[in-house]
C-alpha positions as CSV (number, residue, x, y, z in Angstrom):
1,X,106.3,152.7,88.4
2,X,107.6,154.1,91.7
3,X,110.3,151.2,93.5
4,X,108.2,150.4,96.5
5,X,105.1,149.5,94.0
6,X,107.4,147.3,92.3
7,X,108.3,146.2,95.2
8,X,105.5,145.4,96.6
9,X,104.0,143.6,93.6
10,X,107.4,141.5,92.5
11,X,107.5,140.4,96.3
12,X,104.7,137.8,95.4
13,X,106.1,136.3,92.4
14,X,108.6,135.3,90.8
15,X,111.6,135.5,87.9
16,X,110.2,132.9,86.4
17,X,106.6,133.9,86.5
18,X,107.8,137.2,85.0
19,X,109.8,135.1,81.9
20,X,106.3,133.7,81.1
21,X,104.7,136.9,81.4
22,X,107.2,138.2,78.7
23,X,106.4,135.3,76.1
24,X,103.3,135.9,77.1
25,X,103.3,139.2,75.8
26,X,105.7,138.7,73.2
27,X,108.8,140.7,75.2
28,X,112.0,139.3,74.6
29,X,113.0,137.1,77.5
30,X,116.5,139.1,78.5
31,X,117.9,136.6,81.2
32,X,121.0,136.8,83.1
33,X,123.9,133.9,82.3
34,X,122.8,130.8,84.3
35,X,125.7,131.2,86.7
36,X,124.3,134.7,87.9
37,X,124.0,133.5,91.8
38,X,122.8,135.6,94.7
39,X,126.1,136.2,97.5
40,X,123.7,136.0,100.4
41,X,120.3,132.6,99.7
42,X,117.4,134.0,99.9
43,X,118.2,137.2,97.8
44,X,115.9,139.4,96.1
45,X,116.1,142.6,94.4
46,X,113.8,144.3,91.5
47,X,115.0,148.3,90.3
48,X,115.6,150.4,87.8
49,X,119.2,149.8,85.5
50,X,122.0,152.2,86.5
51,X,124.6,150.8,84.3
52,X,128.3,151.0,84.8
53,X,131.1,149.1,82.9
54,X,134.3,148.5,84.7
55,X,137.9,148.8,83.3
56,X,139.8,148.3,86.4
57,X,139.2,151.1,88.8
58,X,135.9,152.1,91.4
59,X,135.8,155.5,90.3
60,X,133.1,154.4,87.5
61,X,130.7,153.1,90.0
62,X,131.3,156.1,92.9
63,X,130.0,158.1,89.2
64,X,127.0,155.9,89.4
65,X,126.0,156.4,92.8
66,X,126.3,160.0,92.0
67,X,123.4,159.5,89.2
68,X,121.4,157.0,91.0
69,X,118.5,157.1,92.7
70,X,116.8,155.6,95.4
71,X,115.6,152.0,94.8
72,X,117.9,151.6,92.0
73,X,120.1,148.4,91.2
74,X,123.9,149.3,90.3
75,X,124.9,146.5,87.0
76,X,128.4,146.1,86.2
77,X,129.7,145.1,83.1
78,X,133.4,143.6,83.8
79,X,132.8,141.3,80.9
80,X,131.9,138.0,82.7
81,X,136.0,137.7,83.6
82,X,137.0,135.4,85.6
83,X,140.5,136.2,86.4
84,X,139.4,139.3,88.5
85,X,136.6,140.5,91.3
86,X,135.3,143.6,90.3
87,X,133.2,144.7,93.4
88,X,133.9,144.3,96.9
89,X,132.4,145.2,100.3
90,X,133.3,148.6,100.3
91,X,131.9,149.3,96.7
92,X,128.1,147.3,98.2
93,X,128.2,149.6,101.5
94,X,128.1,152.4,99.2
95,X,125.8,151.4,97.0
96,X,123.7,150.7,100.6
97,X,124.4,154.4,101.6
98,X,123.6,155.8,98.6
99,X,119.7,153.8,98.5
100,X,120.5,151.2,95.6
101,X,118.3,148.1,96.1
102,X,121.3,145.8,95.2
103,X,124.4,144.9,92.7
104,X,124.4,142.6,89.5
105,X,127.8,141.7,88.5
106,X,128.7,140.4,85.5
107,X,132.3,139.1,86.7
108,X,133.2,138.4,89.8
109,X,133.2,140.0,93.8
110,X,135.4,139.5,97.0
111,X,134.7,140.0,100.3
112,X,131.8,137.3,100.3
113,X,131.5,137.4,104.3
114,X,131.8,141.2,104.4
115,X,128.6,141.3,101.7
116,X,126.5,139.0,103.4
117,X,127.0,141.2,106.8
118,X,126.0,144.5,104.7
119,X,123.1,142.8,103.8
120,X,122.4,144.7,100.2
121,X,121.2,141.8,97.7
122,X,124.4,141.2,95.4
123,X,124.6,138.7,92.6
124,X,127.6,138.1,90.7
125,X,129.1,134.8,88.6
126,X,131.0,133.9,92.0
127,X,134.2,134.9,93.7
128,X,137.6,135.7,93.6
129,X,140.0,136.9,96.3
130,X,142.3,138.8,93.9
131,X,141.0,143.0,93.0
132,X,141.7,144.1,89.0
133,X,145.5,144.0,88.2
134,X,144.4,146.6,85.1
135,X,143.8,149.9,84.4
136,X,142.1,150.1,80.8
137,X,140.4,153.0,79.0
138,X,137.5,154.0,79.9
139,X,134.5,154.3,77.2
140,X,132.5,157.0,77.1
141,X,129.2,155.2,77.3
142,X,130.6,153.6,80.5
143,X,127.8,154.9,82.7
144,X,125.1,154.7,79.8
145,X,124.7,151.3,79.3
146,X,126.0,147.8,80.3
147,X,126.0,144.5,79.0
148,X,125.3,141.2,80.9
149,X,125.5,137.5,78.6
150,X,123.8,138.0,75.6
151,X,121.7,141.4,76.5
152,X,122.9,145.5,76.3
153,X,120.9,147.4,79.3
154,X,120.4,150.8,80.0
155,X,118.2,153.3,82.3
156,X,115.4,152.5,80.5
157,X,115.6,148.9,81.8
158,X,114.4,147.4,85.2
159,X,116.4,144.1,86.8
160,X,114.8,141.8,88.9
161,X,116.4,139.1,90.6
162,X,115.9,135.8,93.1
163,X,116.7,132.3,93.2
164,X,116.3,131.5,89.7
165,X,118.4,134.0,88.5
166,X,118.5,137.7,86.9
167,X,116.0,138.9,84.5
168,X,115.7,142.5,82.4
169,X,112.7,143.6,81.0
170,X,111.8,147.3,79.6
171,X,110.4,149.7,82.4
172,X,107.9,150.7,80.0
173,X,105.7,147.2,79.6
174,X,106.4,146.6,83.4
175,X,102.6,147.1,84.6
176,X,101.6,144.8,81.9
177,X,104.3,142.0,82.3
178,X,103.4,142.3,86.5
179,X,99.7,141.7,85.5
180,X,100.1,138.9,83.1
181,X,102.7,137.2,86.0
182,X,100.0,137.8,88.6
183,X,97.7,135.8,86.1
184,X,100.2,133.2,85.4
185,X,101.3,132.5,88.8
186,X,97.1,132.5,90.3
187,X,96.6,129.6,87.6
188,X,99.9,127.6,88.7
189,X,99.2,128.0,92.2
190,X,95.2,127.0,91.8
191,X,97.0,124.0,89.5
192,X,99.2,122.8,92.2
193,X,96.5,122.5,95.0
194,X,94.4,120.5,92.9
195,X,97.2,118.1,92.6
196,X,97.6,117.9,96.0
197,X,93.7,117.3,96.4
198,X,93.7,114.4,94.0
199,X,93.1,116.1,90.6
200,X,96.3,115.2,88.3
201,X,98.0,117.7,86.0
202,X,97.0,115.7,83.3
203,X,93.1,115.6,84.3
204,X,93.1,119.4,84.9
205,X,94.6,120.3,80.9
206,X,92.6,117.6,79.3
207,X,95.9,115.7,77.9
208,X,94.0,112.6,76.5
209,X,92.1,115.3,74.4
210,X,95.5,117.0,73.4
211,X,97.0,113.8,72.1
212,X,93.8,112.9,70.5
213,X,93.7,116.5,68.3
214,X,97.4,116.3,68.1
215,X,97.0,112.6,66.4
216,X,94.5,114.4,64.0
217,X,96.4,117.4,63.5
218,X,100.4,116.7,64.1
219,X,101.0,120.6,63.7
220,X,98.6,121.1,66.8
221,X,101.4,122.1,69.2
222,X,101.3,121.8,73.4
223,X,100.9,125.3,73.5
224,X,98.1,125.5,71.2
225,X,96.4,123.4,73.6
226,X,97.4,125.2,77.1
227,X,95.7,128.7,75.0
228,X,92.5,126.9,74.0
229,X,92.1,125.4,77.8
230,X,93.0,128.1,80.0
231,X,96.6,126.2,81.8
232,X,99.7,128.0,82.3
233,X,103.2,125.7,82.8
234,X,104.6,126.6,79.7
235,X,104.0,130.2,79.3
């Protein structure tokens, strides 16, 4: 999918629509550590994985830029530290020069003012004025994949990111996961204005009739129920 369709479709939805999407479809649900946090509110980025993993000097991502195209999102792998920034204003101006829709740090940035003037959507697990005081080998997959938490991430990858947090999914299911969000987020939203207009959440998935089958049947789950009636909230 070319960037400004994803783009254009992501803009209308959210991480969280796409999560549900993935259970939906059985995808694994690849989501950044919790304290992944946009630099500048408001943030939003979706792009293609061009990985890099830091040891203590720019150089790596300047090779990324080199490999990148337009519309993709730079992810660095410091190793969620905490004792170091990684990226800094100069690094995001380049990454804003060179077309990237935005950073994802796994450590740390500096700089914060000089980001949020740039303008490039950056998340990162927070800040830190101090640069790296190391200089460590450098792997040889370090511009072939990247890992952020719990998940390893590669080209084949797209990231998208917003208030909720960071989320990868493959680029291969990503027409399908967009549809299924699209679905999920048309029910919620029809949901929530019946709610407004007087019609509970309750009324609408038929929740007396769930806790009647569910006293019948104990192995009747919640879920089973949202499937058989059409709702969405969970999934």
């Amino acid at each position: 999918m070319k960037p400004e369709e994803l783009n254009r479709r992501f803009a209308t939805l959210t991480t969280a629509h796409l999560a549900d999407a993935c259970i939906r479809a059985g995808v694994p649900v690849r989501c950044g550590p919790a304290g992944l946090r946009a630099v500048a509110d408001g943030s939003r980025l979706a792009g293609r994985v061009v990985p890099a993993r830091h040891t203590g000097s720019v150089d790596v991502f300047l090779e990324a830029f080199e490999q990148a195209d337009p519309g993709d999102v730079l992810v660095v792998d410091n190793g969620g530290r905490l004792d170091e920034s990684c990226v800094g204003d100069l690094v995001v101006l380049e990454a804003a020069a060179a077309g990237l829709a935005g950073v994802v740090i796994w450590g740390l940035h500096r700089d914060t003012a000089d980001i949020r003037a740039i303008g490039l959507p950056v998340f990162s697990l927070g800040t830190l004025p101090t640069g790296p005081l190391r200089l460590d080998p450098r792997p040889a997959d370090a511009l072939t994949r990247a890992t952020v938490g719990e998940w390893t991430v590669d080209r084949t990858d797209l990231v998208l990111a917003d208030e909720d947090g960071v989320l990868f999914v493959p680029a291969d299911r990503v027409e399908q996961l967009l549809t299924l969000a699209e679905g999920i987020r048309d029910t919620e939203r029809g949901q929530a204005d019946r709610v407004r207009a007087g019609t509970t959440l309750r009324a609408q998935l038929r929740f007396a009739d769930y806790l009647a089958r569910r006293g019948e049947d104990p192995s009747f789950t919640f879920r089973d129920h949202l499937r058989a009636v059409g709702g969405a909230v969970e999934e």
